[in-house]
C-alpha positions, 0 to 999 in steps of 0.5 A, a space after each residue: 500500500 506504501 509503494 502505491 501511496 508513493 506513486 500517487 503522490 508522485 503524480 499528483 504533486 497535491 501538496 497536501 497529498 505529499 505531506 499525508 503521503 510523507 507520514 504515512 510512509 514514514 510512520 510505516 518505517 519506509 523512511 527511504 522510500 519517504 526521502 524519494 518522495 521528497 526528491 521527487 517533489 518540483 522546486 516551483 512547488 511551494 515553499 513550506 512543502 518541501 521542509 514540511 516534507 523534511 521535517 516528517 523525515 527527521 521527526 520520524 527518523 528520530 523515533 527510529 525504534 531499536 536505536 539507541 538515544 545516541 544512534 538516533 542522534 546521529 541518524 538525524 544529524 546525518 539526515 538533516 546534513 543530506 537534506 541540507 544538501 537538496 535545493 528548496 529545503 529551508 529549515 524552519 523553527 520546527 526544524 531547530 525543535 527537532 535537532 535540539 530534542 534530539 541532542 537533548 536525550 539524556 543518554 546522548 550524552 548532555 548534562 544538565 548545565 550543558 542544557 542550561 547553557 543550549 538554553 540560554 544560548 536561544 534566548 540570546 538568539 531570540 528565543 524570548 525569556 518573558 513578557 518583555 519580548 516582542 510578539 512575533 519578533 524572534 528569529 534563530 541567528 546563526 552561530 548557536 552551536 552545540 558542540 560542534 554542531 551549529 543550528 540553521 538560522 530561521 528568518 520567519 517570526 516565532 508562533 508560541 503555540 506552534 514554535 515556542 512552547 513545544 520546544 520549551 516543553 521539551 528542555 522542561 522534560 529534559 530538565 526533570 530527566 536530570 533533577 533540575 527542578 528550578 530550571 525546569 520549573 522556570 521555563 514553566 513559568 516563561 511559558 505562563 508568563 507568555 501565554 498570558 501576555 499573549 505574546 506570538 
């Protein structure tokens, strides 16, 4: 059924049809068959749907089942570094939320100060730290790194329900993983802070 699904994207180019097409293969595990897709899809379609593509490629490769947390790292950063290479991928903050989760598995080897300093690190970027940040105004520069490893930069401006707070959700859990209780009980307060501000 995958194969046909493939075939039927491939021929529509529908892009809501590629994006239903992507999932469904990747969450089958046919990862390999979800990056044809992706490379069949035309440079002239539009422009969120090839990285929206991408995104379902990494997300899914990041839950590969039978990997350890670090083989999942690698596997994703290995992914990400070949789809950089595609003309038309241009990641977005969806795209920062999946490679920082992945680097913030406990077993991938991050200790909690190292997350501590990943997120103070976005905030200088422009992440926002609370009300006194403008709504909608921050991008990710480049230059933030983690270890060797540097964050594409993103140009659009942050949403909170779909950018921010699930990229905050996941240093909360990252923090509890590591007994950080104040930090992650700070970021919980960042996120209420906004919310009622209604900031993004």
């Amino acid at each position: 059924p995958t194969l046909r699904l493939r075939g039927l994207a491939c021929r529509t180019y529908d892009p809501h049809t590629l994006v239903i097409c992507t999932k469904l293969l990747a969450r089958a595990g046919r990862l390999h068959a979800a990056k044809k897709l992706f490379a069949s899809v035309p440079l002239s379609a539009p422009r969120w749907l090839r990285t929206s593509i991408a995104n379902i490629i990494l997300h899914n490769t990041l839950s590969r089942r039978g990997l350890s947390e670090v083989e999942q790292l690698r596997a994703t950063l290995k992914t990400y570094a070949a789809l950089r290479e595609s003309p038309g991928f241009h990641p977005d903050h969806v795209t920062v939320h999946i490679l920082v989760r992945a680097h913030l598995r406990k077993k991938a080897g991050m200790d909690a100060e190292g997350v501590r300093k990943l997120f103070d690190d976005l905030v200088r970027s422009g992440y926002p730290s609370g009300v006194e940040a403008r709504a909608g105004s921050g991008t990710t520069p480049a230059g933030v790194k983690i270890g060797d490893f540097e964050l594409p930069r993103v140009e659009r401006p942050m949403r909170l329900r779909e950018d921010v707070q699930p990229l905050y959700k996941s240093f909360v859990t990252a923090f509890y993983l590591h007994g950080d209780v104040a930090a992650a009980r700070r970021i919980i307060g960042i996120m209420k802070a906004l919310v009622a501000a209604r900031w993004g």
